[in-house]
Steps between C-alpha positions, in 0.01 A plus 500: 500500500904496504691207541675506829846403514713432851838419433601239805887584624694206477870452634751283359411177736147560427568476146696175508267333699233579290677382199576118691094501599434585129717195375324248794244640704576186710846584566518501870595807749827330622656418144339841345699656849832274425487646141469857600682521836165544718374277785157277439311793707648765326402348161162507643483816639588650189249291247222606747607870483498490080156320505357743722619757303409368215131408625486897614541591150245299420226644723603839363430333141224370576312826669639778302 
């Protein structure tokens, strides 16, 4: 079988999220928001959206 590959769109306050939660993990939502101009629930909103996508991409791994 093929390898499946799903690219995951990514914007540029995706991306520098991303990169703070790759330096600390821990970093919380309200100084990863202060760093990137984003509310605490915004930060949120978008790390959910990436690890659902990401999670989807998975499943499509995972059964293809």
């Amino acid at each position: 079988m093929g390898k499946i590959s799903q690219a995951i769109a990514l914007d540029t306050l995706d991306r520098k999220v991303l990169a703070i939660l790759q330096r600390d993990n821990l970093t919380p939502q309200n100084a990863i928001g202060e760093a990137v101009n984003l509310s605490a629930p915004a930060v949120q909103r978008r790390i959910e959206r990436t690890m659902d996508r990401v999670k989807a991409g998975m499943e499509v791994s995972v059964w293809a």
